[in-house]
KOLLUM-74593 format. One record per residue: x, y, z of N, C-alpha, C, O in turn. Coordinates in steps of 0.02 Angstrom, whole numbers, plus 50000, padded with zeros to 5 digits. Layout:
// residues N
XYZXYZXYZXYZ;...
//
This chain:
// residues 142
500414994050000500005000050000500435006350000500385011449965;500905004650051501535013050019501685012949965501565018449941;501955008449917501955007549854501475012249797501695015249748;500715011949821500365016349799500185021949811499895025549771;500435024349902500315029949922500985034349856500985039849830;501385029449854502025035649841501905034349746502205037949706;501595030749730501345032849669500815036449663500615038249607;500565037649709500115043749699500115051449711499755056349702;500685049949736500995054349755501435057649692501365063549677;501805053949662502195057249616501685057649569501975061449530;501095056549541500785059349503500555065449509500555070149470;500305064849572499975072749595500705076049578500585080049533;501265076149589501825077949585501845081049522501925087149522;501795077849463501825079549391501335082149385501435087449356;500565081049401500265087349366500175092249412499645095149400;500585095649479500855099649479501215103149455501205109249458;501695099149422502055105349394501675105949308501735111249278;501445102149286500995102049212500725111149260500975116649247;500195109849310499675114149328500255119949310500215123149258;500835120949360501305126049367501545127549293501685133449303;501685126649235501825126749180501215130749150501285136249122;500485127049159500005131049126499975138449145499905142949104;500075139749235500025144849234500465150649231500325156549239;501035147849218501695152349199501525153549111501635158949084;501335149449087501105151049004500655156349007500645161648975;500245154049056499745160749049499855167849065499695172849033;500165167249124500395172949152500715177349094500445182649076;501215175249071501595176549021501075181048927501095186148892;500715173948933500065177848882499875183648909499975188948878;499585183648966499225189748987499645195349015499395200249045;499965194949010500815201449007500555204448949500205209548945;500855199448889500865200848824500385206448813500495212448806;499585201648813499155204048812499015212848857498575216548835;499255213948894499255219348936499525224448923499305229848942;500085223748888500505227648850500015230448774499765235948763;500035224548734499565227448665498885231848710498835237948699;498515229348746498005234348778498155240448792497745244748776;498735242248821498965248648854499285251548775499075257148758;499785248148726499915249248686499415254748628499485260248602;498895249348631498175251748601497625255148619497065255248592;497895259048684497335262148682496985269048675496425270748694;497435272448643497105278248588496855276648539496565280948506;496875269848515496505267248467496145264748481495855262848431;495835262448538495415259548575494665264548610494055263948605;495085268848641494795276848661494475277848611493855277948617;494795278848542494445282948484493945281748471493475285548479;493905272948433493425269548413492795269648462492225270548441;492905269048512492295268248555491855277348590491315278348619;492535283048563492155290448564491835290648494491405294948492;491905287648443491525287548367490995284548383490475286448354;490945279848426490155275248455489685278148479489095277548465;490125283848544489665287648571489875293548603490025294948661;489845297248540489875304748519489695310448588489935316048596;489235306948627488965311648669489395311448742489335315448788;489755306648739490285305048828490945309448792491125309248734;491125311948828491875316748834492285311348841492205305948870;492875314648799493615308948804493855306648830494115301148824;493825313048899493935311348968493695306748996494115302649015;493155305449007492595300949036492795293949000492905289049037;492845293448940493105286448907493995286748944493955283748998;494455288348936494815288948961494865284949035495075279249045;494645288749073494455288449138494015281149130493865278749185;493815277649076493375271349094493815266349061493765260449075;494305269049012494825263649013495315262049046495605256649038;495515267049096496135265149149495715262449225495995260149276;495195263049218494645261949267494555252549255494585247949296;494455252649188494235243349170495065240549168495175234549174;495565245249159496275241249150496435238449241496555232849265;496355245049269496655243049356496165239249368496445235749409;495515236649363495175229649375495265225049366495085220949408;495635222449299495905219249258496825216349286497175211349279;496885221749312497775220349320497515217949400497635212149414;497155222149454496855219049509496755213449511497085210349553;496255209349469496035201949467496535197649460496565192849497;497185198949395497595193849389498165194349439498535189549451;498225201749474498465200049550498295194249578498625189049580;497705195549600497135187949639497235183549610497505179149644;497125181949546497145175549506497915171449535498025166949575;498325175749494498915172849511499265170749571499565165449577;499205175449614499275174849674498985168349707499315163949734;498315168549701498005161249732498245155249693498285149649719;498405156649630498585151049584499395148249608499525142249610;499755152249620500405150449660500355149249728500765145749758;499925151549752499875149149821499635144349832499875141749883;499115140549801499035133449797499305128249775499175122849803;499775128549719500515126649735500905124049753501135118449745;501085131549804501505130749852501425127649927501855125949968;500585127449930500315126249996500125117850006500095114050054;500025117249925499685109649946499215108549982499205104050024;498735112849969497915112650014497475113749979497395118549942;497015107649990496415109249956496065114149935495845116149881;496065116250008495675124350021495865127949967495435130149928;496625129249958496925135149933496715133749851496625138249811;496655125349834496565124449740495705126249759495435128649709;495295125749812494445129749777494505135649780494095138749746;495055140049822495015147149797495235148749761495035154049737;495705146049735495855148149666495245147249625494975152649615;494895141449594494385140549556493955146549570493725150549529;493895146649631493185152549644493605157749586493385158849529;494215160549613494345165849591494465166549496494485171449459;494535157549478494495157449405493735156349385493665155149326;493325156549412492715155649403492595161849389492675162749329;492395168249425492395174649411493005175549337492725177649287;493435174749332493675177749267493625173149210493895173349154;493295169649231492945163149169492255168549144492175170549086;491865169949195491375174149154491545178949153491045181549128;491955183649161492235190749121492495188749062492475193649025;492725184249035493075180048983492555180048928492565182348871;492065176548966491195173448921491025182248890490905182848830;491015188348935490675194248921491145198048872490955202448833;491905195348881492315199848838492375194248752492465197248699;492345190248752492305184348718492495189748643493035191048617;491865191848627491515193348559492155199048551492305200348492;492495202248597492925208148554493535206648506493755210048460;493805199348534494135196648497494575190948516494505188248571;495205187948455495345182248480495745181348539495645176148571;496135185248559496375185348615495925183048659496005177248678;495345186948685495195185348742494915182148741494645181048794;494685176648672494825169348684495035165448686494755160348704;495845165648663496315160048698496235161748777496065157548819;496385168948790496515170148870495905166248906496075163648959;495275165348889494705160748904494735153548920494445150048961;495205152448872495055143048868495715141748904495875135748906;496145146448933496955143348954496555145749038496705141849084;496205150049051495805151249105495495145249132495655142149183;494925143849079494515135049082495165130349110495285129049169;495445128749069495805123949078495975124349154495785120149194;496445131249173496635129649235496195128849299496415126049349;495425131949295495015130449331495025123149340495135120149392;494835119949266494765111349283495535108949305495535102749311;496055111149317496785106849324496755108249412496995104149452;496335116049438496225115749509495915110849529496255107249564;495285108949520494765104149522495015098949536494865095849587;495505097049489495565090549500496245090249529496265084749556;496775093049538497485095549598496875094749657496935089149683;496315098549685496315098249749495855092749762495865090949821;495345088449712494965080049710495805076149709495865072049754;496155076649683496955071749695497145073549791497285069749837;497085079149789497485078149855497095077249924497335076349980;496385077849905496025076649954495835067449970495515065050016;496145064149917496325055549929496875055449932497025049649919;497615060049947498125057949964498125055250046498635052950071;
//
């Protein structure tokens, strides 16, 4: 039976670090991604003051650095819980993470339609929700 404890062990082992890999890929995407956003957004600003002629620049302005620090906020959280579960090896810590990929799973679903980005950033999201799921169903039979 140790035989299988410690093979179960080194599996949970490997898709730890699989899990740890996904979310260093991601992290990394959503850099990327953060950059072209900030990159783009007088072109971003513009298009959406041509939409609606009647809000001041300012006010768009002010609602894109407003949706960016929400945005850079969350993948604080995200990441943060996502390494800390991890590092902690507790159940607890892989459902808060989910909770917290659960919320940017449906910001994902609402931003979907603007483009492809924020649907890879969507499905590498999915994924790591289900790789928590099942990291903290593995370690709760270790």
């Amino acid at each position: 039976e140790e035989e299988d404890d410690e093979g179960a062990e080194q599996a949970y082992r490997r898709h730890e670090r699989s899990f740890s890999a996904l979310l260093i890929t991601e992290l990394v995407f959503e850099l990327v991604y953060c950059v072209i956003y900030v990159c783009r957004a007088q072109h971003s600003v513009h298009e959406v003051s041509r939409l609606f002629e009647k809000i001041p620049a300012a006010t768009l302005w002010n609602i894109f650095w407003w949706l960016f620090a929400c945005e850079v906020s969350y993948l604080k959280l995200y990441y943060l819980m996502g390494f800390a579960a991890i590092l902690r090896h507790r159940p607890r810590t892989y459902h808060w993470f989910s909770n917290v990929a659960v919320v940017g799973i449906v910001g994902q679903v609402l931003f979907a339609y603007m483009n492809r980005v924020n649907l890879a950033l969507f499905f590498m999201r999915l994924a790591s929700f289900v790789y928590a799921k099942f990291l903290r169903n593995k370690l709760q039979h270790l």
